[in-house]
C-alpha positions as a Python dict, from the first residue, in 0.01 Angstrom:
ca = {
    (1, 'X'): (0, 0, 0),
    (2, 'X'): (170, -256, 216),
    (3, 'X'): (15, -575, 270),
    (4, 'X'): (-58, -741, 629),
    (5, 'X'): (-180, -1080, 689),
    (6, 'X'): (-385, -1166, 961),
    (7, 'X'): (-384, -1513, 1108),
    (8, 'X'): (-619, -1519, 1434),
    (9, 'X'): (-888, -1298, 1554),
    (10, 'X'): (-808, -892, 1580),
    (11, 'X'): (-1036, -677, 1754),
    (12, 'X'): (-1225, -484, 1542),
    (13, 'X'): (-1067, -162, 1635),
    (14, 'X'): (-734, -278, 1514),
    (15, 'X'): (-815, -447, 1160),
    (16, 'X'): (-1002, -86, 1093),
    (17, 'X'): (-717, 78, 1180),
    (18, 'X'): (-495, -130, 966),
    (19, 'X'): (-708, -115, 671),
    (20, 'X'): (-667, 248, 676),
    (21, 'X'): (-301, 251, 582),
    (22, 'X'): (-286, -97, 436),
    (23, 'X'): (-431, -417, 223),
    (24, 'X'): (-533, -630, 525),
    (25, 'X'): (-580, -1009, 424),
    (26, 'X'): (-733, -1204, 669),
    (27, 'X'): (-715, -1585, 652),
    (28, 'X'): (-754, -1757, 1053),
    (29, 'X'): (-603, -2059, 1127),
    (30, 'X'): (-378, -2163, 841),
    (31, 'X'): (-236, -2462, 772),
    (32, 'X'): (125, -2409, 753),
    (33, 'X'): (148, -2462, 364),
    (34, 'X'): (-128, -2229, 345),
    (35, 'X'): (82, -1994, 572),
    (36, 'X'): (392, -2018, 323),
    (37, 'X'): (197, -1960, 43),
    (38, 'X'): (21, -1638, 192),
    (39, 'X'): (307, -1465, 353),
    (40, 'X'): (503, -1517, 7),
    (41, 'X'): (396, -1111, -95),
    (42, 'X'): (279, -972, 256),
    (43, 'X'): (481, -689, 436),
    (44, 'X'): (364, -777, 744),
    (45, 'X'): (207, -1103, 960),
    (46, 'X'): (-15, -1022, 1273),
    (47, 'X'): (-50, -1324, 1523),
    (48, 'X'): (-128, -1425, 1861),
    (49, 'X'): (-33, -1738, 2022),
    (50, 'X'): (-163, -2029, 1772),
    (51, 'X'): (60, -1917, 1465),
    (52, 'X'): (345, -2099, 1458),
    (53, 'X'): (598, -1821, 1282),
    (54, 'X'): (929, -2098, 1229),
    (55, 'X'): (1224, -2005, 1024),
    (56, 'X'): (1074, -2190, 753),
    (57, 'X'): (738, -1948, 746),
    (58, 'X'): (970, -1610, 781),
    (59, 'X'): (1196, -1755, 498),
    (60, 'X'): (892, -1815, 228),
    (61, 'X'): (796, -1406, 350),
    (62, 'X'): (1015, -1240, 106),
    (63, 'X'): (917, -898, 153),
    (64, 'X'): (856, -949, 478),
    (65, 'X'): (939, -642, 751),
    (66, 'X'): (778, -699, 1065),
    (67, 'X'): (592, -960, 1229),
    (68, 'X'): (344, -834, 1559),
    (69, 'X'): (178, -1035, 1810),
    (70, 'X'): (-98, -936, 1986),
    (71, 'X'): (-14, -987, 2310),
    (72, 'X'): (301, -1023, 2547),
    (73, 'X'): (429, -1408, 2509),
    (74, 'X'): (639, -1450, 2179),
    (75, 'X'): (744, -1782, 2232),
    (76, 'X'): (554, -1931, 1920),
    (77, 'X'): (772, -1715, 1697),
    (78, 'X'): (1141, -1759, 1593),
    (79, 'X'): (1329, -1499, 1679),
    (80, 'X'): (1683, -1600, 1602),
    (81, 'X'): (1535, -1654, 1270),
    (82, 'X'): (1365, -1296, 1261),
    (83, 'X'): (1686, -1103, 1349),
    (84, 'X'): (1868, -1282, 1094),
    (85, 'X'): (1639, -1193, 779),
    (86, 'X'): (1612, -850, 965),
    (87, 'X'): (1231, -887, 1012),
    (88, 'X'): (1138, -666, 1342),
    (89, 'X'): (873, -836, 1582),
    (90, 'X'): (708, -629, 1816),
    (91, 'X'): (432, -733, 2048),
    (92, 'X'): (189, -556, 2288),
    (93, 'X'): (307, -616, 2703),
    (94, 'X'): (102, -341, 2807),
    (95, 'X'): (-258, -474, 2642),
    (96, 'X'): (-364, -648, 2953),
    (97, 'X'): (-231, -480, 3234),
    (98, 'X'): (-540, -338, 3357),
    (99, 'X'): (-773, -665, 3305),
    (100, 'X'): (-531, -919, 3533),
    (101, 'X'): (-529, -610, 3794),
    (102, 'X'): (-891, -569, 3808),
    (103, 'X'): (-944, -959, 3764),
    (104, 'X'): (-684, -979, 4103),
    (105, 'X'): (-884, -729, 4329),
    (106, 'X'): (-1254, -906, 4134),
    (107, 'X'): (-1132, -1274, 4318),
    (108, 'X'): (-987, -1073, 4636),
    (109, 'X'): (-1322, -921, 4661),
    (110, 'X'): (-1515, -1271, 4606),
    (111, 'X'): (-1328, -1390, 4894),
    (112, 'X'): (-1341, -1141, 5122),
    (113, 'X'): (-1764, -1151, 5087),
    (114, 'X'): (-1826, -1481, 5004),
    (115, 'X'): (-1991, -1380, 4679),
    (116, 'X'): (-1959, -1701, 4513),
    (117, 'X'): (-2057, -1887, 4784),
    (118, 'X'): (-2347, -1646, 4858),
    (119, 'X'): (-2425, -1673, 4498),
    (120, 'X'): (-2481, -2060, 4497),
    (121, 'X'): (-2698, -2052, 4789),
    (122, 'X'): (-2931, -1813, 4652),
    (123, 'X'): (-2940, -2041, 4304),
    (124, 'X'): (-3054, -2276, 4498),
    (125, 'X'): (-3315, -2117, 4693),
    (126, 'X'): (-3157, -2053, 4987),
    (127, 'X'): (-3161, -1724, 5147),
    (128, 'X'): (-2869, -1827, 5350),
    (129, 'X'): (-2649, -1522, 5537),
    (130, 'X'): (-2543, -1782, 5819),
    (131, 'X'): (-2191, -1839, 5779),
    (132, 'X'): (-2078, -1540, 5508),
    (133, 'X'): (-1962, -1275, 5730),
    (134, 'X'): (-1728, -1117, 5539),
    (135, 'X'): (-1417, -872, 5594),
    (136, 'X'): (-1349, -497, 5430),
    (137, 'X'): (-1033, -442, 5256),
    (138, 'X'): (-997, -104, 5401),
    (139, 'X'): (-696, -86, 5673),
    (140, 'X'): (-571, -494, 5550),
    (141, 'X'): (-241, -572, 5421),
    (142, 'X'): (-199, -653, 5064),
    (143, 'X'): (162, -870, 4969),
    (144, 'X'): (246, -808, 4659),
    (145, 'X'): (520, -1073, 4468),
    (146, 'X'): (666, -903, 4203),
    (147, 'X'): (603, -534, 4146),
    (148, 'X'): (598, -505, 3712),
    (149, 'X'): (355, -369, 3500),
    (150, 'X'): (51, -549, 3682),
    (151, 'X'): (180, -603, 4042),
    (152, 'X'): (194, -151, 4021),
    (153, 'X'): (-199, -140, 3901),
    (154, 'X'): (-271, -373, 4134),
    (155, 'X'): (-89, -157, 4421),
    (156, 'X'): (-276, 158, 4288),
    (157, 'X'): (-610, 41, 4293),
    (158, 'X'): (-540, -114, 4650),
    (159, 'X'): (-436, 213, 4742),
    (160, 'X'): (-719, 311, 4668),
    (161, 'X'): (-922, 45, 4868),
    (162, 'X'): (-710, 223, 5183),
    (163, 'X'): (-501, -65, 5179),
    (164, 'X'): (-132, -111, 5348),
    (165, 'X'): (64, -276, 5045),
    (166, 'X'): (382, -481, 5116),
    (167, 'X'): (592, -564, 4815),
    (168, 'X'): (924, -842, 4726),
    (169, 'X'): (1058, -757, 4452),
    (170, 'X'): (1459, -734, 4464),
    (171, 'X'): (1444, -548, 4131),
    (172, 'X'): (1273, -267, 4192),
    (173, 'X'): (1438, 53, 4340),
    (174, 'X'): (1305, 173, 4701),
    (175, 'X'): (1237, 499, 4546),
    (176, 'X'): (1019, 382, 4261),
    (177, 'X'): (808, 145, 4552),
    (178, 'X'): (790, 460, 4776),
    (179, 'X'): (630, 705, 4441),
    (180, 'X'): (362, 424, 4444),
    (181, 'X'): (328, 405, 4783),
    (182, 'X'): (448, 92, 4850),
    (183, 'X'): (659, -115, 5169),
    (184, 'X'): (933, -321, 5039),
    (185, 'X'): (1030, -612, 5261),
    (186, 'X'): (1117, -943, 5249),
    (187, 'X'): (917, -1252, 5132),
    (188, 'X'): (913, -1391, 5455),
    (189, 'X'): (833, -1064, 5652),
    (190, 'X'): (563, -1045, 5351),
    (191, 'X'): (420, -1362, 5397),
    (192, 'X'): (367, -1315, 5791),
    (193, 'X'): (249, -994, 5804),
    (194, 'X'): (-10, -993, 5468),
    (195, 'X'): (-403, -1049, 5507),
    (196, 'X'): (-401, -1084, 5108),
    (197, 'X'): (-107, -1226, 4903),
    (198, 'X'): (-107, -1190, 4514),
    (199, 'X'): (127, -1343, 4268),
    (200, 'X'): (265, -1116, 4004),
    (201, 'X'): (656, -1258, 3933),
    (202, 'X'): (752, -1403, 3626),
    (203, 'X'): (811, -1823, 3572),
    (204, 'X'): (1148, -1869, 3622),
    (205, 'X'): (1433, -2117, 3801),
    (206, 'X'): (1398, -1889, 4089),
    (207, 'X'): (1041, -1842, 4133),
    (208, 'X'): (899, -2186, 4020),
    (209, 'X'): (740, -2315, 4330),
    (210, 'X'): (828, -2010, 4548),
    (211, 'X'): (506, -2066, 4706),
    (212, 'X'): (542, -2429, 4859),
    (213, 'X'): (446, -2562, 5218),
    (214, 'X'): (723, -2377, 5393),
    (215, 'X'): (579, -2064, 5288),
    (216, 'X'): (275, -2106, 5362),
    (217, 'X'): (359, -2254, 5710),
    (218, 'X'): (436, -1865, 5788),
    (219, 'X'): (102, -1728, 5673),
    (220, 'X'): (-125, -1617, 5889),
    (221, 'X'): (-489, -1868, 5962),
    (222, 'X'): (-696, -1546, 5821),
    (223, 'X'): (-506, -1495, 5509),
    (224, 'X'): (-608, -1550, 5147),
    (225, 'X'): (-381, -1642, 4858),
    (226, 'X'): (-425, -1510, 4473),
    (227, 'X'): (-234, -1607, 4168),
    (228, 'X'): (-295, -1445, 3860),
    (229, 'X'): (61, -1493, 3719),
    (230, 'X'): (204, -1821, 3629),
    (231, 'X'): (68, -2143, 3738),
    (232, 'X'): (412, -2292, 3861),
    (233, 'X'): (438, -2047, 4139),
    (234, 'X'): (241, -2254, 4340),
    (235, 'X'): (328, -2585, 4463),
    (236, 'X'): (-47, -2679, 4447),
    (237, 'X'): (-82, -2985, 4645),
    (238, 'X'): (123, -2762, 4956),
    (239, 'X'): (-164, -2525, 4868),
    (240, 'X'): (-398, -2806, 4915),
    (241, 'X'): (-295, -2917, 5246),
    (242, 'X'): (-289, -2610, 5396),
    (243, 'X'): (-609, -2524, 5286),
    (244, 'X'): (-783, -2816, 5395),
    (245, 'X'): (-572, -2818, 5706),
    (246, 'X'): (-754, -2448, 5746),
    (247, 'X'): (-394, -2285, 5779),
    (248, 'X'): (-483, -2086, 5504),
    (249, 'X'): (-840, -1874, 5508),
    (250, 'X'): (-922, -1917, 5093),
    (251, 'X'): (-714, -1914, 4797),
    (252, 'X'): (-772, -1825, 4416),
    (253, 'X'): (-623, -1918, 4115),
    (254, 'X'): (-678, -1798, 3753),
    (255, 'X'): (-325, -1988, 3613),
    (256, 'X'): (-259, -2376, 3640),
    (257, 'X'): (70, -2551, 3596),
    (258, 'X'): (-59, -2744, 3241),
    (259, 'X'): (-361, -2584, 3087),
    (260, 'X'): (-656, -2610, 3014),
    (261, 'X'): (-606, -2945, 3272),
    (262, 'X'): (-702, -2923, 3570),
    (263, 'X'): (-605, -3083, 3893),
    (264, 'X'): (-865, -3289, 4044),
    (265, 'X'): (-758, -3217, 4353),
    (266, 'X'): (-824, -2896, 4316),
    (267, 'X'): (-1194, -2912, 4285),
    (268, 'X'): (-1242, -3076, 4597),
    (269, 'X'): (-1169, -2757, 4782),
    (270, 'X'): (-1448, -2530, 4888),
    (271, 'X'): (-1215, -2274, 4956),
    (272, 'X'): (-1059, -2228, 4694),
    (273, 'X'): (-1184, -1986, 4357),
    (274, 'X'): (-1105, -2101, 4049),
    (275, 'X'): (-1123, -1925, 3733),
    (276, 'X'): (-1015, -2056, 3351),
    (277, 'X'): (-730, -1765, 3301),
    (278, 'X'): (-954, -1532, 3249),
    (279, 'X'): (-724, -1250, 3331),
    (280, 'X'): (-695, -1122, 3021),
    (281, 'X'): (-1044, -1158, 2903),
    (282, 'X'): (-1199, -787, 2887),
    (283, 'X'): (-1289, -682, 2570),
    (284, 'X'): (-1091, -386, 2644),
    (285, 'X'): (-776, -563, 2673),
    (286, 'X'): (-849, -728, 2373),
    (287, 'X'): (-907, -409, 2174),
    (288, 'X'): (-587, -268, 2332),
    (289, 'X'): (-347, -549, 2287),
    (290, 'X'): (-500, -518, 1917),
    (291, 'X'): (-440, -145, 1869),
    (292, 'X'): (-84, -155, 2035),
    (293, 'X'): (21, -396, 1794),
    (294, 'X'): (-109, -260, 1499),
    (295, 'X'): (55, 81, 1561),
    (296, 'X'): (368, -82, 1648),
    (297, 'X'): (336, -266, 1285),
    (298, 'X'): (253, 70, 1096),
    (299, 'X'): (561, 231, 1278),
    (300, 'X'): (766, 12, 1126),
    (301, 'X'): (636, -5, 771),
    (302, 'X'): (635, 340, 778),
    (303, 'X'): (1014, 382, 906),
    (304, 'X'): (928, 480, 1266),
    (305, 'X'): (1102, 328, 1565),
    (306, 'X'): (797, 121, 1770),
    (307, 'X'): (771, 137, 2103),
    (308, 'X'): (756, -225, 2184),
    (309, 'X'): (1058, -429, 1928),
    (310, 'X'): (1131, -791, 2076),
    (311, 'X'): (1418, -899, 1892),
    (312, 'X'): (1762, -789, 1873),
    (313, 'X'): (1886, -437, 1668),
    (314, 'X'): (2124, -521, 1374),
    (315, 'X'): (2497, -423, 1373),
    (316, 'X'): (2772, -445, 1100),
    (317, 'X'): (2945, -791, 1065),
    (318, 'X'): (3290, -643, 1160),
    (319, 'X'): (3134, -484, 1494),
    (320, 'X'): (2917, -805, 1573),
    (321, 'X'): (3233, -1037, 1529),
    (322, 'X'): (3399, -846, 1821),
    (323, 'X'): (3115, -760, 2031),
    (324, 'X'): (2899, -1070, 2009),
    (325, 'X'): (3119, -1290, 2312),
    (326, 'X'): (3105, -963, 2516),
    (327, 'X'): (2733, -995, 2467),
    (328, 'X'): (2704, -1319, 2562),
    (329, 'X'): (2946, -1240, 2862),
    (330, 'X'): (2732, -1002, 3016),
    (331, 'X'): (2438, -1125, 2950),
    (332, 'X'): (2565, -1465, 3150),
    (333, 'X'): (2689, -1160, 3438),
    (334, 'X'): (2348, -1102, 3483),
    (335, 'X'): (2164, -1403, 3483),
    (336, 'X'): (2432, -1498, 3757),
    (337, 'X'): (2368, -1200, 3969),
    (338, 'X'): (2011, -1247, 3950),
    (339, 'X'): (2032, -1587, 4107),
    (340, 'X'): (2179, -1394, 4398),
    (341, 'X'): (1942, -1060, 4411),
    (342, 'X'): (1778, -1058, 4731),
    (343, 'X'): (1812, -708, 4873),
    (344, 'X'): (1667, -384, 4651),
    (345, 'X'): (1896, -315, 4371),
    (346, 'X'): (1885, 109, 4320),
    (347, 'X'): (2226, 87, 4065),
    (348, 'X'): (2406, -112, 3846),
    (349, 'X'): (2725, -18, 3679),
    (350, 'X'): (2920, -187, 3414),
    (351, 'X'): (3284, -113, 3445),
    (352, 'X'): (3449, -189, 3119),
    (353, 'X'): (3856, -205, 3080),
    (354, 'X'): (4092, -251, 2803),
    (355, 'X'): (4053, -326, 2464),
    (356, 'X'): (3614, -361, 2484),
    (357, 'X'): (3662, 7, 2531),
    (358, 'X'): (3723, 86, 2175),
    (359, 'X'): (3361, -31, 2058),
    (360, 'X'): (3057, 88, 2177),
    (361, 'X'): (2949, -79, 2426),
    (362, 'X'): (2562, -5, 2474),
    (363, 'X'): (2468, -347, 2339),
    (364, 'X'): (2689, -470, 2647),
    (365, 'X'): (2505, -298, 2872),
    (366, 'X'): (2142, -406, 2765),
    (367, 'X'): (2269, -730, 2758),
    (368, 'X'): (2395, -770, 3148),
    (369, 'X'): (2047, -607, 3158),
    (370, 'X'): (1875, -853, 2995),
    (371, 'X'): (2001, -1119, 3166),
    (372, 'X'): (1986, -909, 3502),
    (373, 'X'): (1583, -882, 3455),
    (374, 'X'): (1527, -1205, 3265),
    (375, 'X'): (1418, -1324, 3672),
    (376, 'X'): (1197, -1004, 3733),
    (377, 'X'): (951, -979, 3486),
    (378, 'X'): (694, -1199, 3305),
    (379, 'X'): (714, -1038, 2940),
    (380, 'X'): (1046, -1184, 2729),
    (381, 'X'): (1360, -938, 2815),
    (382, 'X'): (1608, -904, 2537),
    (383, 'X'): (1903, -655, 2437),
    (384, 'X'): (1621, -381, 2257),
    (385, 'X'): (1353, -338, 2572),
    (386, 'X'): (1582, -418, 2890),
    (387, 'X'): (1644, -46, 2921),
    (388, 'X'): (1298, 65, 2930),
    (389, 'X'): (1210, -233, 3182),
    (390, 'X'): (1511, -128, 3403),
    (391, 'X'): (1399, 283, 3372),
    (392, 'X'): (1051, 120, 3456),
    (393, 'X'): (1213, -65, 3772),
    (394, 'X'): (1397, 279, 3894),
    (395, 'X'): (1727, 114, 3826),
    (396, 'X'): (2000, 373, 3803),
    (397, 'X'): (2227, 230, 3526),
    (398, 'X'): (2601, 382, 3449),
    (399, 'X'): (2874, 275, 3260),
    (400, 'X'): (3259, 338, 3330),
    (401, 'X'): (3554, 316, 3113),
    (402, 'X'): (3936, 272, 3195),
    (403, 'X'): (4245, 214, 2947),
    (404, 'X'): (4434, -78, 3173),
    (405, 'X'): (4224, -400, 3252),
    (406, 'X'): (4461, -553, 3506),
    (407, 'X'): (4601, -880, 3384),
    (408, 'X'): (4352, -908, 3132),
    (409, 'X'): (4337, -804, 2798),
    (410, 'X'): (3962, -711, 2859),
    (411, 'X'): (3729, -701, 3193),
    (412, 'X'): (3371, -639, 3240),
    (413, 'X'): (3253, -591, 3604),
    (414, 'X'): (2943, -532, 3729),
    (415, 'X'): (2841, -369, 4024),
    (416, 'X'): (2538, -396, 4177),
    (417, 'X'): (2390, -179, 4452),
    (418, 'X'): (2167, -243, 4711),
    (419, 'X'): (1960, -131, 5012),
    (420, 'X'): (2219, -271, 5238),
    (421, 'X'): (2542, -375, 5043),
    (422, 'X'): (2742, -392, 4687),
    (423, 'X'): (2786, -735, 4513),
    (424, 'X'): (3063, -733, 4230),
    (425, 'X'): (3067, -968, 3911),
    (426, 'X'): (3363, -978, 3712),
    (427, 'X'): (3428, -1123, 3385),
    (428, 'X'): (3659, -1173, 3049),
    (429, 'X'): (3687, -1373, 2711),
    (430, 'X'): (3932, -1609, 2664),
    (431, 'X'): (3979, -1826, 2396),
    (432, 'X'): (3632, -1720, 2318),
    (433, 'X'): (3472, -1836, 2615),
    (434, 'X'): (3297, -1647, 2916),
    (435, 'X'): (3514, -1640, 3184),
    (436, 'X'): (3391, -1517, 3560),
    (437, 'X'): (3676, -1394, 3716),
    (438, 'X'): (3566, -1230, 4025),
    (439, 'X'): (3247, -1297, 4258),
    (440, 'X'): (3221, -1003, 4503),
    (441, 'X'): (3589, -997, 4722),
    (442, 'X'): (3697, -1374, 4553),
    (443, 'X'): (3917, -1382, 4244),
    (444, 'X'): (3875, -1733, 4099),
    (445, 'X'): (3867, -1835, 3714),
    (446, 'X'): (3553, -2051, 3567),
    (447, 'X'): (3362, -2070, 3233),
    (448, 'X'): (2999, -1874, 3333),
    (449, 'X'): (2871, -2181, 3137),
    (450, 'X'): (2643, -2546, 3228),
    (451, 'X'): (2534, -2591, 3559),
    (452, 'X'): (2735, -2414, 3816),
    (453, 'X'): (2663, -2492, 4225),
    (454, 'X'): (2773, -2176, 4443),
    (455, 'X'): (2863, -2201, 4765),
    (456, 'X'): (2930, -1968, 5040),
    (457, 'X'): (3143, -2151, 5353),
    (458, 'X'): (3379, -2074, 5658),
    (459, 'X'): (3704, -2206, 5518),
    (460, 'X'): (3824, -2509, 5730),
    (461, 'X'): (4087, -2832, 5590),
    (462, 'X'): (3895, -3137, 5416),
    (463, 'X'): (3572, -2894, 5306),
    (464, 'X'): (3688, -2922, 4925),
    (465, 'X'): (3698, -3341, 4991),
    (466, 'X'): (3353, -3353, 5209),
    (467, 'X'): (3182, -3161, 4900),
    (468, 'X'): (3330, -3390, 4675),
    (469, 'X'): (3252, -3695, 4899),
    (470, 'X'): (2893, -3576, 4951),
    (471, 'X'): (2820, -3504, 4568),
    (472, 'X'): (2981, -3865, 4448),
    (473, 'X'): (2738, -4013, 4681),
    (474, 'X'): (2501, -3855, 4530),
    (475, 'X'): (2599, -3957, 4176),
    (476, 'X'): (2693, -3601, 4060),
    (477, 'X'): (3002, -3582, 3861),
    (478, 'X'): (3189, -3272, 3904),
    (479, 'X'): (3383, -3094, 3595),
    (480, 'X'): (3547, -2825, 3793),
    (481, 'X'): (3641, -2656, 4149),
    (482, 'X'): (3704, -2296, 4209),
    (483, 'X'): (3802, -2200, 4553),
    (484, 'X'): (3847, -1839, 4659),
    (485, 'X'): (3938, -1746, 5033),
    (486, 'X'): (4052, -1446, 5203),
    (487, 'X'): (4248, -1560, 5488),
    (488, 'X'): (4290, -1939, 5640),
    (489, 'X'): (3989, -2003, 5870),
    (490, 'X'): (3759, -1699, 5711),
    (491, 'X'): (3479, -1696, 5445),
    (492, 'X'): (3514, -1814, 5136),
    (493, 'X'): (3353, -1938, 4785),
    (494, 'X'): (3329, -2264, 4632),
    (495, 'X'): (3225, -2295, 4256),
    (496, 'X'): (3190, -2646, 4153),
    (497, 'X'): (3113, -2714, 3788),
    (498, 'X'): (2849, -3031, 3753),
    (499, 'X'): (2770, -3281, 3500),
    (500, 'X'): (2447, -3406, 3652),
    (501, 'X'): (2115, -3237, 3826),
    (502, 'X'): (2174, -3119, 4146),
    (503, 'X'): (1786, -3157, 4313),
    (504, 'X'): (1608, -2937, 4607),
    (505, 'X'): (1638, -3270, 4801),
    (506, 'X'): (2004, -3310, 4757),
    (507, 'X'): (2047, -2908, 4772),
    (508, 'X'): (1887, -2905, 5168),
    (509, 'X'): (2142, -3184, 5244),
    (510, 'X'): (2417, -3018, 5194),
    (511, 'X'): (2309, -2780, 5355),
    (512, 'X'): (2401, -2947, 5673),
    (513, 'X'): (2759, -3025, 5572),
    (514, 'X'): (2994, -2827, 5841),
    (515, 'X'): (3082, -2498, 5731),
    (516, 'X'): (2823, -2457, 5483),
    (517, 'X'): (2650, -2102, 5526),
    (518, 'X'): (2451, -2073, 5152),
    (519, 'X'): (2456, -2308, 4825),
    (520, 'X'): (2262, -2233, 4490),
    (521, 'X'): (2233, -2407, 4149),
    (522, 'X'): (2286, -2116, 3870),
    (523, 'X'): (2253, -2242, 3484),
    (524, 'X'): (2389, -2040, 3225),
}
């Protein structure tokens, strides 16, 4: 039978399900010598978040063939090191779903009643009613941020309540909102318009502190604010002010910024509902996340494909020499599209031409995927899943295939459609480096590499040297310029290459240069 270690606490459904088809050893919280020395004869290693699974611990596991964790977060496991000893981890992203949506309408429902606050009063003897008239759900606006796994059972079950649901989220298809009946709009639009605002995007360069004080400045007086996502989100001491400043009817937060810390100056609002990330905590959740892993780990010991693999698939050296910087190209395609996504995409297409064409080019695909979605949702994207989250999304993805690339020897181009328009990405490898080669109507030449600042202008003499001027002020070094136009005096594109942080401070200035219609930081 094949052996599976156990290293933190399994519901019981799962070990008895385990111990069914396997020898289940369970030792919690081992030292890491301890950890070596177990996982020396195991076939498999069951974690959640404490087990630190290094290169070191999947290197002493020499029969080891799959590692699961029981939950969604992988981050405490090395993956790079996984793929290369061709050990398959697999987690569970769908466990909890149905505990942070219930725990999101629970604190909506607190606030809309007063039930902690009527609670208190009645601990303390008081049978107080002054002051706790409360509001129905029924025929209020729910905003949704982010419409994944959780943000959709959180639009159900408000549905249900007879609720008008709003939704921003730029990466899901109008068609897949409207099955769930669901309004996309913008997040401004959102935030004006929403009695109840809930938090469901990932953590990312793009969302951390999407909801800061000129948010909130468009909310309504009457409106509450939850966040069961990611702590970040929120610029908390904007959330503060407002509150206090009563711009803001009640907020509630079940995720903080450096847990389990919390903010002093968080307690001293009465208005606000704060719970210790308890999202997750259902013993149902906990008995699925443990059941969805442990059926993902038989499936692989016993040679089926799961349904949930993290890491990457496994190719032949020869194919992966070739393939590997068009990898890495697209997935650098999509993170830099992503930076841009505001309207709904409903298709993407990957255009590939010349010599690329002559592999298979699937792994491609997933990739600009991966980096595509990497900004959408909160579990960890990678080459194996990004199709299933896209088909989740209602993204329409197609590939295309021509002989002649142009003057390259090889182009990939990505074309993204939206509700209103079609943004194109174009890119090569030369000298085995990711080239971006075309940014919608611009043809301009940069490595998709370091910290790249985008900028969208009306093309007028001296704008090249007042960027330049303005960033050297600033102390910014620049590496590079790339300058595409269409005609003197029209639009054009700037892509400036720097060597130092570009701020949000610094970002708003420029702003007000002359000329200057958009500018965004993209890493890669």
């Amino acid at each position: 039978m094949p052996k599976v270690l156990v290293t933190e606490p399994l519901a019981p459904e799962g070990l008895d399900l385990l111990r069914s088809a396997c020898e289940v050893v369970v030792k919690l919280k081992p030292t890491p010598d301890e950890l070596a020395q177990l996982i020396a004869d195991c076939d498999a290693l069951i974690v959640r978040s404490a087990t630190q699974v290094t290169a070191q611990v999947l290197q002493a596991g020499a029969r080891l063939t799959v590692v699961g964790r029981a939950g969604t977060g992988v981050d405490n496991i090395d993956l790079d090191a996984a793929t290369r000893r061709g050990v398959t981890v697999v987690n569970a992203p769908a466990a909890n779903t149905v505990a942070v949506a219930e725990h999101t309408l629970a604190l909506m429902l607190c606030m809309a009643r007063h039930i902690c606050q009527a609670d208190s009063a009645m601990h303390a003897g008081k049978w107080q009613k002054q002051g706790l008239m409360g509001i129905e759900l029924r025929d209020k606006t729910l905003g949704l941020v982010g419409l994944g796994r959780v943000g959709s059972a959180v639009a159900t079950r408000a549905v249900g309540f007879e609720m008008r649901v709003l939704a921003y989220d730029p990466f899901i298809s109008p068609d897949k909102a409207a099955q769930m009946q669901v309004e996309l709009a913008p997040l401004d639009k959102l935030l004006a318009q929403s009695d109840f605002i809930s938090l469901h995007a990932p953590l990312t360069e793009r969302t951390r502190f999407l909801i800061g004080a000129d948010e909130l400045a468009l909310v309504k007086p009457s409106a509450y604010l939850i966040n069961c996502a990611r702590g970040e989100l929120v610029d908390v001491e904007a959330l503060v002010q407002a509150l206090r400043a009563r711009r803001l009817a009640g907020a509630a937060l079940d995720v903080f910024a450096q847990e389990p810390c919390i903010n002093p100056v968080l307690c001293e609002c009465p208005n606000l509902l704060l719970t210790p990330h308890l999202g997750a905590s259902t013993e149902e959740a906990q008995a699925s996340a443990a059941m969805q892993v442990t059926r993902e780990v038989l499936d692989v010991l016993q040679n089926r494909p799961p349904r949930y693999p993290v890491n990457t698939v496994a190719l032949s050296s020869e194919e992966l020499a070739f393939i590997r910087p068009y990898v890495d190209l697209a997935m650098r395609l999509g993170k830099f599209y992503a930076r841009f996504a505001e309207n709904n995409l409903t298709h993407l297409e990957l255009t590939y031409a010349g010599d690329v064409t002559r592999h298979d080019t699937n792994l491609i695909t997933a990739a600009a995927l991966a980096g595509l979605l990497s900004e959408a949702v909160q579990e960890p994207v990678n080459l194996v899943n990004a199709p299933i989250i896209a088909r989740e999304h209602g993204l329409v993805v197609s590939e295309v295939r021509i002989s002649e690339a142009g003057d390259f020897t090889d182009l990939v181009t990505l074309r993204a459609r939206t509700t209103t328009r079609e943004r194109v990405l174009a890119g090569t490898v030369m000298r085995g480096q990711p080239h971006i080669v075309r940014v919608d109507d611009y043809w301009l030449d940069f490595v998709a590499a370091g910290s790249l600042l985008v900028t969208e202008h009306v093309e007028q003499p001296g704008i090249i040297g007042q960027m330049g001027t303005f960033l050297g002020n600033a102390g910014v070094s620049i590496s590079f310029v790339q300058v595409g136009r269409q005609a003197r005096g029209g639009r054009g594109l700037m892509v400036m290459g720097l060597d130092d942080a570009l701020n949000d401070s610094l970002l708003e200035q420029l702003m007000t240069l002359p000329s200057i219609r958009s500018a965004r930081v993209v890493n890669l």
